[in-house]
Wavefront OBJ file of the C-alpha trace (Angstrom):
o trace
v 20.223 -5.848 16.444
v 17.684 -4.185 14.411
v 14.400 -6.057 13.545
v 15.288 -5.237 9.988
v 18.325 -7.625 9.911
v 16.763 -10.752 11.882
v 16.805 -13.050 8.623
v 13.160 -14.925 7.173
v 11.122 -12.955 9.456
v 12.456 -9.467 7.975
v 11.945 -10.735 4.880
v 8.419 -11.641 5.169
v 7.706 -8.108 6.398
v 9.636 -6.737 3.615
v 7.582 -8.839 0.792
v 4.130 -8.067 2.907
v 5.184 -4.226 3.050
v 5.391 -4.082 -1.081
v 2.415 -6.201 -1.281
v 0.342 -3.464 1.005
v 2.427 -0.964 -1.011
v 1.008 -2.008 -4.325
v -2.439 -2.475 -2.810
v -2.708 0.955 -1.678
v -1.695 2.758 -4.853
v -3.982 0.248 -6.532
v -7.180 1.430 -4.099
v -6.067 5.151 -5.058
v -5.985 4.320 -9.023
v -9.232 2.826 -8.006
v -10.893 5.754 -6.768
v -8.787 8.516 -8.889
v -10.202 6.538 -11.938
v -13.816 6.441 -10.443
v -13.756 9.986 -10.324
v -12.636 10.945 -12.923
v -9.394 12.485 -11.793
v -5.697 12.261 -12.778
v -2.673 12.752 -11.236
v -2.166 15.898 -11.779
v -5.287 16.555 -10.023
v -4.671 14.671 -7.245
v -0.630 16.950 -7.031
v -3.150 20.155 -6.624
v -5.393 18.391 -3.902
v -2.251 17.263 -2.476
v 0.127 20.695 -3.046
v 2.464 18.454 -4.125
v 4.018 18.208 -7.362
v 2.833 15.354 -10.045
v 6.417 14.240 -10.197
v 5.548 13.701 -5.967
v 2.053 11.831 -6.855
v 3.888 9.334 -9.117
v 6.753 8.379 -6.446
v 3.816 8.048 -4.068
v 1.992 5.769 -6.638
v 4.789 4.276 -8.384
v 4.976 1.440 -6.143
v 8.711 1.879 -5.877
v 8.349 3.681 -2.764
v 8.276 2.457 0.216
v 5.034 4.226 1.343
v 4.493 5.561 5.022
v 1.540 5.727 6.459
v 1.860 9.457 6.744
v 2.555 9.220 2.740
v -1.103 7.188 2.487
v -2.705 9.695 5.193
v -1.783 12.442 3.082
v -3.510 10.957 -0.334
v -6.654 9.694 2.187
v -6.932 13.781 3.338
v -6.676 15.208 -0.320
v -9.311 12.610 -1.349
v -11.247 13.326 1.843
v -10.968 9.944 2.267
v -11.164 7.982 5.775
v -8.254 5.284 5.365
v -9.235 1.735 7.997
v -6.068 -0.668 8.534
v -6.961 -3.841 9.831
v -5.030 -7.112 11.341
v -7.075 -9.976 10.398
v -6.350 -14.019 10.864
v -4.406 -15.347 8.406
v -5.658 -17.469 5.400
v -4.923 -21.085 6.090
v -1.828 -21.746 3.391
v -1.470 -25.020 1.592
v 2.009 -26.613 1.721
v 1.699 -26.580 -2.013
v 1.271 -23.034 -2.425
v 3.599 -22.137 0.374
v 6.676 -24.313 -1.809
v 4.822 -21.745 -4.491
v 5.388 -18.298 -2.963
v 1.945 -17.775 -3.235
v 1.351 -17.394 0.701
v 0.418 -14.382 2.217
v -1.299 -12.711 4.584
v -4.895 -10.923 5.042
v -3.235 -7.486 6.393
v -5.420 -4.938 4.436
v -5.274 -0.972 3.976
v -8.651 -0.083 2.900
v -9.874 3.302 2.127
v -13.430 4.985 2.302
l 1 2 3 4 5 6 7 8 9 10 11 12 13 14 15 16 17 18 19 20 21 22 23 24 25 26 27 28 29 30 31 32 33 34 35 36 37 38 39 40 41 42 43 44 45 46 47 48 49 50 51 52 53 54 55 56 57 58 59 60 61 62 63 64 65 66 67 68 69 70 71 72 73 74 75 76 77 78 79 80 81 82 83 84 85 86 87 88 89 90 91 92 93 94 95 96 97 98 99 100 101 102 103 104 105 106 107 108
């Protein structure tokens, strides 16, 4: 049986994938917007049309790591993935949803 299809466990990978996902494109925004750059710019970097950039940074994609080594290489951009302990969750917040953990995708 596919790891995909093993129940809770799937599903927290699913929610931490998007919540990587959304960090990422918000790191490139970040550095797109600190210099100075749009989009556009970053399609010719990337050879790519913009209609490609904004799947990538939609946030509806589900973004590969070739997909984020590709945006990291038109930046010239290093990009550092780390597995760090977890935060220690509450009870509270984990009846909240608001547990996660401190998986990062940093770039440089």
């Amino acid at each position: 049986m596919p790891w995909k299809s093993k129940g809770v466990r799937a599903e927290a990978a699913d929610a931490t994938g998007a919540r990587l996902a959304r960090q990422a494109t918000v790191e490139v925004a970040g550095v797109l917007g600190k210099r100075d750059m749009s989009r556009a710019d970053l399609a010719r970097l990337m050879d790519v049309s913009p209609g490609r950039v904004s799947q990538i940074l939609s946030g509806d994609e589900n973004l590969t790591l070739r997909s984020i080594a590709a945006v990291a290489e038109a930046l010239e951009l290093d990009v550092q993935i780390s597995f760090v302990e977890p935060k220690v969750v509450h009870q509270d917040s984990a009846a909240m949803g608001q547990g996660s953990s401190d998986a990062f995708v940093y770039t440089h």
